[in-house]
C-alpha positions as CSV (number, residue, x, y, z in Angstrom):
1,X,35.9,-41.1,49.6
2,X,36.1,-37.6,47.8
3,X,36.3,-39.3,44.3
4,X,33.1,-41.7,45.2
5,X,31.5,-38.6,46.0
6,X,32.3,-36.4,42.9
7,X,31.0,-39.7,40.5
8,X,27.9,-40.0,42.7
9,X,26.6,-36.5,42.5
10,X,27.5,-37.0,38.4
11,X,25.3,-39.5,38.2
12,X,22.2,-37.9,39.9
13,X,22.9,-34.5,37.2
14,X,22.9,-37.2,34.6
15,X,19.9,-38.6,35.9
16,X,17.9,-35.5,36.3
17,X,18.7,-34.1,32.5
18,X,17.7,-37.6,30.9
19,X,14.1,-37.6,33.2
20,X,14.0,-33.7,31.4
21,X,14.7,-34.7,28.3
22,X,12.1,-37.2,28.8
23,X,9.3,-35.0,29.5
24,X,10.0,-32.3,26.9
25,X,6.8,-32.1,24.4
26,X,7.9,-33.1,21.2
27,X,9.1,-30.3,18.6
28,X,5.7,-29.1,16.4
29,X,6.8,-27.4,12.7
30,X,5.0,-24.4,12.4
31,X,6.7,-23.3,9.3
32,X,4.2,-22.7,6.2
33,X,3.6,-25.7,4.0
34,X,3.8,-24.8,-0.1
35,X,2.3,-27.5,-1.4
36,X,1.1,-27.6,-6.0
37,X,4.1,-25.5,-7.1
38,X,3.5,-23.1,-5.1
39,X,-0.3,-22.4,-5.8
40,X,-1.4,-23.7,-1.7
41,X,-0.1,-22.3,1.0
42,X,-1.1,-23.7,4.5
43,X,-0.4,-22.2,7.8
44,X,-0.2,-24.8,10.7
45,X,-0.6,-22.0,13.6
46,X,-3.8,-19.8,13.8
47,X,-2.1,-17.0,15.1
48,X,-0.3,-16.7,11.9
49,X,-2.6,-16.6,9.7
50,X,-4.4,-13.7,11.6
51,X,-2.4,-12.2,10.1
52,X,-2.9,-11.7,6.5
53,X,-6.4,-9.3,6.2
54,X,-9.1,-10.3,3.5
55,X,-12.0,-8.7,2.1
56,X,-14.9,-10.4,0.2
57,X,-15.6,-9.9,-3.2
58,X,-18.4,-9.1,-4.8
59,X,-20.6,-7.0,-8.0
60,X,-20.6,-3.8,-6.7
61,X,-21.5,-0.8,-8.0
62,X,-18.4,1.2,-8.8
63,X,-18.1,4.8,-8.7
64,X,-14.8,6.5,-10.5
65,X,-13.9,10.0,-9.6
66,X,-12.6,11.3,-12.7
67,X,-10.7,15.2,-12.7
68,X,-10.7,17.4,-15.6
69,X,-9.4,20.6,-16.3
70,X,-11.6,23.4,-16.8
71,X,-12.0,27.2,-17.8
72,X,-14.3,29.7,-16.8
73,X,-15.9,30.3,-20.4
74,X,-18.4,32.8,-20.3
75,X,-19.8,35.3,-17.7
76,X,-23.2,36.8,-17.4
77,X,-23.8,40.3,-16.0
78,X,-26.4,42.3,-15.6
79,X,-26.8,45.6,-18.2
80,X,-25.5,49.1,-16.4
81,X,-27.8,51.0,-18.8
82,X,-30.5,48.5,-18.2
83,X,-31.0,46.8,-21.1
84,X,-33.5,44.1,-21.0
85,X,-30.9,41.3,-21.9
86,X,-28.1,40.7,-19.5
87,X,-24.8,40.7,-20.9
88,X,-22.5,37.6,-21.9
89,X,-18.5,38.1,-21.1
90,X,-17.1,35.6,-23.1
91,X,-13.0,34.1,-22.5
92,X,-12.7,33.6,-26.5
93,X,-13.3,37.0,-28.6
94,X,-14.4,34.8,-31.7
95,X,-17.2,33.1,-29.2
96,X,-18.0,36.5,-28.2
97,X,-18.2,37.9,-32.0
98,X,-20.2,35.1,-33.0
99,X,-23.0,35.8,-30.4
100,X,-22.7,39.4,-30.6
101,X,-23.6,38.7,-34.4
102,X,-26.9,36.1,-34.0
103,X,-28.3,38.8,-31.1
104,X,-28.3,41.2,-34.3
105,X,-29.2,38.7,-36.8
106,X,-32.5,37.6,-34.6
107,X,-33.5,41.4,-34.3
108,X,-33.2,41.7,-38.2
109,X,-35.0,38.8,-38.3
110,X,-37.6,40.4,-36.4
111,X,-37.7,43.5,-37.9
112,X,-38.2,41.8,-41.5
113,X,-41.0,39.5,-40.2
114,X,-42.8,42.0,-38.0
115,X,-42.2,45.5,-40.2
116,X,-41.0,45.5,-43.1
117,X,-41.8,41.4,-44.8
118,X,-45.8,42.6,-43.0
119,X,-45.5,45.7,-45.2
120,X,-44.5,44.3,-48.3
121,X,-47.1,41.7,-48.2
122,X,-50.0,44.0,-47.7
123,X,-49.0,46.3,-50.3
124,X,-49.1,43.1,-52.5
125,X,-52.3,42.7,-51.7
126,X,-53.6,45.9,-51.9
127,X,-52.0,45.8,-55.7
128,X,-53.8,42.7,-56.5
129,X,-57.2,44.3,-55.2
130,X,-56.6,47.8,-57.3
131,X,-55.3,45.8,-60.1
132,X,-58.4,43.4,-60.1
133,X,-60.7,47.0,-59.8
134,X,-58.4,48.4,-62.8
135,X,-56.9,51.2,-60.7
136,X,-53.4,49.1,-60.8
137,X,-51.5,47.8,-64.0
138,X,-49.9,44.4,-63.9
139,X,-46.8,46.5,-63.7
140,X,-47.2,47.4,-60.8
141,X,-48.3,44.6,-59.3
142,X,-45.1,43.4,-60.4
143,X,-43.0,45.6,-59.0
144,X,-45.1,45.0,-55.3
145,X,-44.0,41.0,-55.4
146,X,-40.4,41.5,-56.0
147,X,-39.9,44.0,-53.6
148,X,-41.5,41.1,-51.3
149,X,-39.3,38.3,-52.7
150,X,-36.1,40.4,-52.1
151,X,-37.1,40.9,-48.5
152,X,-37.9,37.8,-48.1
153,X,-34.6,36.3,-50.1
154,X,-33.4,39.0,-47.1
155,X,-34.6,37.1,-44.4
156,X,-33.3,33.2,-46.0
157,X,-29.9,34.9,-45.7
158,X,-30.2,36.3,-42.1
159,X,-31.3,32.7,-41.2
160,X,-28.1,31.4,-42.7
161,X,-26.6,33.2,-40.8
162,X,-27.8,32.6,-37.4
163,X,-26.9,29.1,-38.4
164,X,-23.8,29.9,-39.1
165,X,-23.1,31.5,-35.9
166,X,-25.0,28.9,-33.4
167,X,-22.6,25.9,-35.4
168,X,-19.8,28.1,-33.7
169,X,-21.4,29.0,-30.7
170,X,-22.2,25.0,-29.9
171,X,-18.7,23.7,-31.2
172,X,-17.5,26.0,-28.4
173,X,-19.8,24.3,-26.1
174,X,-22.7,26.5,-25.6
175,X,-26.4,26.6,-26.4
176,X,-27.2,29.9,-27.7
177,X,-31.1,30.1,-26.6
178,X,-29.9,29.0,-23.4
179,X,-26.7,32.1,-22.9
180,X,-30.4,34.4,-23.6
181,X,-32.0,33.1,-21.3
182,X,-29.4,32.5,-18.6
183,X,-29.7,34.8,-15.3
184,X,-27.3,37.8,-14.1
185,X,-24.5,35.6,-11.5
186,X,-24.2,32.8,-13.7
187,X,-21.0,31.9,-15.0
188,X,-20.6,28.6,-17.6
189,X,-17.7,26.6,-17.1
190,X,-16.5,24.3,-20.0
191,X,-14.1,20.7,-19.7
192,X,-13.0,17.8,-21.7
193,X,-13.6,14.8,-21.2
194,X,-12.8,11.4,-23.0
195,X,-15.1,10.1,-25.9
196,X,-15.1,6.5,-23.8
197,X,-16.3,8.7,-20.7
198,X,-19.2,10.0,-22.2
199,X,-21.6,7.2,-21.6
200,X,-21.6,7.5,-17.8
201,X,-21.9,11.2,-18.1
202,X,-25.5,12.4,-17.7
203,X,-27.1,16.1,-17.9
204,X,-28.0,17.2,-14.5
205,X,-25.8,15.7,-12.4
206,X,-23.9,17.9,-10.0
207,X,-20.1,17.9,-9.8
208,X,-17.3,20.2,-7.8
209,X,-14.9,22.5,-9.1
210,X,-11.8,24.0,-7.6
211,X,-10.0,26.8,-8.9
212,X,-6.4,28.6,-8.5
213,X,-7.4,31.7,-7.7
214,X,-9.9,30.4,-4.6
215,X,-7.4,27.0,-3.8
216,X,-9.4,26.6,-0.5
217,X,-13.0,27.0,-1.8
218,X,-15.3,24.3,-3.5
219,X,-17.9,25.5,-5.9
220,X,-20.8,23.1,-6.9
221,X,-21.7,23.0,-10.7
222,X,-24.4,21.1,-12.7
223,X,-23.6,19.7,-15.7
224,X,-26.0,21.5,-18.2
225,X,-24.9,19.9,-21.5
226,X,-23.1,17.8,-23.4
227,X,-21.8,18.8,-26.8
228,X,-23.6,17.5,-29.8
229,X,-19.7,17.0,-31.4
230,X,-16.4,15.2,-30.7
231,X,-13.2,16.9,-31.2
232,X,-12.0,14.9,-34.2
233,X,-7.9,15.0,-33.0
234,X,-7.7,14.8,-29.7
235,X,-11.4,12.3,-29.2
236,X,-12.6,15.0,-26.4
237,X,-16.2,16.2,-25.7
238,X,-17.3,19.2,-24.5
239,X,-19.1,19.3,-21.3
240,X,-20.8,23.0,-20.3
241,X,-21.3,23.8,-16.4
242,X,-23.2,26.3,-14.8
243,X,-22.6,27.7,-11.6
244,X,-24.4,29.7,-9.1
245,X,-22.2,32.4,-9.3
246,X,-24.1,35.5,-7.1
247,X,-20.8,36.8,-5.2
248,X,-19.6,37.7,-8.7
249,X,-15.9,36.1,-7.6
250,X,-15.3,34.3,-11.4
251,X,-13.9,35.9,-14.1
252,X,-13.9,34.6,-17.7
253,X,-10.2,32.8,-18.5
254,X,-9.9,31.8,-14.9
255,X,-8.7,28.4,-14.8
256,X,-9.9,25.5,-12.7
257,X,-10.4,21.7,-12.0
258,X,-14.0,20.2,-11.8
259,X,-14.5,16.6,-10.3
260,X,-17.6,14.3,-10.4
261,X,-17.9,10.9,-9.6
262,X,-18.8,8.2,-13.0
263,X,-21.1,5.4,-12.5
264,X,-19.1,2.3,-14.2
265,X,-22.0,0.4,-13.0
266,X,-22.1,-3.1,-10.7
267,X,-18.7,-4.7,-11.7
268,X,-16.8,-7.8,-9.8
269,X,-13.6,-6.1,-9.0
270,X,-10.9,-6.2,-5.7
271,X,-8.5,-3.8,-3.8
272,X,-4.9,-2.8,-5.8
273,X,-3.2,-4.1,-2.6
274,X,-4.6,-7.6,-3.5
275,X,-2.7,-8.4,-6.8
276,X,0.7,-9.5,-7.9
277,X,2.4,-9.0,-10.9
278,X,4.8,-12.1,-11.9
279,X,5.9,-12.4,-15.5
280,X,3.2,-10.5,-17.0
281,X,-0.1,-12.4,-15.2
282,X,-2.1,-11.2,-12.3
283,X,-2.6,-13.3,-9.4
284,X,-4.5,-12.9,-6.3
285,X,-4.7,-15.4,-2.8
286,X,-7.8,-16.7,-2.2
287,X,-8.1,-18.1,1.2
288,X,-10.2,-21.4,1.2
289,X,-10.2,-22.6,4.4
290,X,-8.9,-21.6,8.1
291,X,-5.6,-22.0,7.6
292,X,-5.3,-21.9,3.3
293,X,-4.5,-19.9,0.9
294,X,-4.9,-20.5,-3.1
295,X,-3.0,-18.5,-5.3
296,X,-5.6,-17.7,-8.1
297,X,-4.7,-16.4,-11.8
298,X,-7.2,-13.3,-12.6
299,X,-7.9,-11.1,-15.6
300,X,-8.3,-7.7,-15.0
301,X,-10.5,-4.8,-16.8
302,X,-10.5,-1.2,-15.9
303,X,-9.0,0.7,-12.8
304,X,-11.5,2.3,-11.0
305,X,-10.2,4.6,-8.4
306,X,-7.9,2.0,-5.8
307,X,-10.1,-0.8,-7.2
308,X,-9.3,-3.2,-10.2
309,X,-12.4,-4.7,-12.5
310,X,-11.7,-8.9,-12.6
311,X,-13.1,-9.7,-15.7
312,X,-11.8,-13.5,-15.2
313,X,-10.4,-15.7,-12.2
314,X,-12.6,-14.5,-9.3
315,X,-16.2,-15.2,-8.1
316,X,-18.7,-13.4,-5.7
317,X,-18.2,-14.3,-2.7
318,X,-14.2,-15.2,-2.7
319,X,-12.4,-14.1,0.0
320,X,-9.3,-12.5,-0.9
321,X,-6.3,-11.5,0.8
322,X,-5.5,-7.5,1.0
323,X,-3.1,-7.4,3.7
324,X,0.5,-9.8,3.7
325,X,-0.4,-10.4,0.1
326,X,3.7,-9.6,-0.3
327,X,4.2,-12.3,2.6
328,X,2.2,-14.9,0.4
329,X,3.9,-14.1,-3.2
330,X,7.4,-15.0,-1.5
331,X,5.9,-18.2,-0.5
332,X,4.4,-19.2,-3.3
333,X,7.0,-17.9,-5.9
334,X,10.1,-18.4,-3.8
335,X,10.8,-15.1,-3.9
């Protein structure tokens, strides 16, 4: 009776598991299908796909921030004995030599044209009028013109060599009528930047500029000019800054780093975090549908800040995957 028992209650366990197995749901794959080699990648569960973050592209206007070092090149003060020119402290002695020297040359200049040239022509004329009335010989008359040629031969030479000294003055980045003219508190800051940079720079713009002896401070600049000259070995230009200096804290030689943003105009381009490198090409994921993803071989152009410029591959309007794009490249590469 025990036995019949025992093999009774077996059968009714038996029972029960088959009507379970019965109405389990049948087993759905929600593994990721590769399909092309790898190129399509489809996710059967939503959820999944969630997932993996994607931004739209599109022809943007792009904005690099490009740093460059920079020195504090030139000071201007005010004159203790009160002079009517302000004074220009100059980092580089030569710089400072050289614009000592035109100051000096422009005053001889001055003096020839206004004094002593003025002079020398009206005693030429007033030897023409005594000669022509016979109270002058031709000798003297003479003697009146050349002393006017040599003072004015005088005056060629001290424009040659105001010439000479603005050439210098400008291939160290400055404008010489402009250092006249600037007000006590400025101080001029000159940087390099790239001959392929130079295109996007315009005078004017504004720019910020840190420097090691104020680490916590920002100043803001304006970028007065642009040199008329590239440096022939290393392909730099000269850019001049002036800054607002009125607490007097620069000094000339101080060093610093000025930072202002370059226009690289409206440019397709996508997020660093969307592009894989496999054997030398660029790809990105382009996500098609819902639940697709297309792996897409791009070109790429410049770097512009934590943005790359597509040149090739990509269209506006394609959304591509910035987040899981590691997730993806395992799938579609295998590894």
């Amino acid at each position: 009776m025990k036995k019949i028992l025992q093999y009774t209650l077996l059968m009714v366990v038996l029972s029960a598991c088959s009507k379970k197995d019965k109405n389990q749901a049948p087993v759905v794959n929600t593994n990721p299908v590769v399909a092309n080699d790898g190129q399509t990648i489809v996710f059967p569960v939503k959820q999944t796909v969630s997932f993996f973050e994607t931004e739209v592209v599109g022809d943007g206007s792009l904005e690099n921030m490009v740093q460059a070092p920079a020195k504090v090149a030139a000071t201007v003060v005010r004159s203790d004995e009160g002079a009517s020119q302000n004074i220009v402290l100059f980092e580089n002695p030569d710089l400072a030599s050289n614009y000592t020297q035109l100051l000096q040359h422009r005053n001889n200049i001055n003096q020839l044209i206004n004094k002593v040239i003025k002079q020398k022509q009206t005693e030429v004329a007033r030897t023409e009028d005594l000669k022509a009335n016979g109270a002058a010989t031709g000798r003297d008359l003479l003697e009146a013109q050349t002393a006017l040629s040599v003072e004015m031969s005088n005056l060629a030479n001290e424009k040659a060599a105001i010439i000479e000294h603005e050439t210098k003055l400008k291939a160290g980045g400055f404008n010489p009528q402009l250092l006249q003219k600037a007000s006590a508190g400025t101080s001029f800051i000159i940087c390099d930047v790239p001959e392929n940079e130079i295109s996007k720079i315009k005078e004017g713009n504004t720019c910020t500029i840190t420097f090691t002896a104020y680490p916590d401070q920002k100043f803001t600049g304006r970028i007065e000019d642009i040199a008329d000259m590239v440096d022939p070995s290393t392909r730099m230009i000269k850019l001049r800054i002036s800054i607002n200096d009125a607490g007097g804290k620069l000094r000339s030689g101080m060093f610093g780093t000025v930072s202002f943003g370059l226009n690289e105009g409206k440019q397709l381009s996508v997020d660093k975090n969307a592009l894989v490198t496999v054997q030398g090409k660029n790809f990105v994921f382009v996500k098609t549908g819902p639940d697709t993803f297309v792996r897409r071989e791009v070109e790429l152009g410049d770097e512009v800040g934590d943005r790359m410029v597509v040149t090739q591959g990509l269209q506006s309007g394609d959304a591509v995957a910035i987040k899981g794009v590691m997730q993806l490249k395992g799938l579609s590469f295998g590894y």
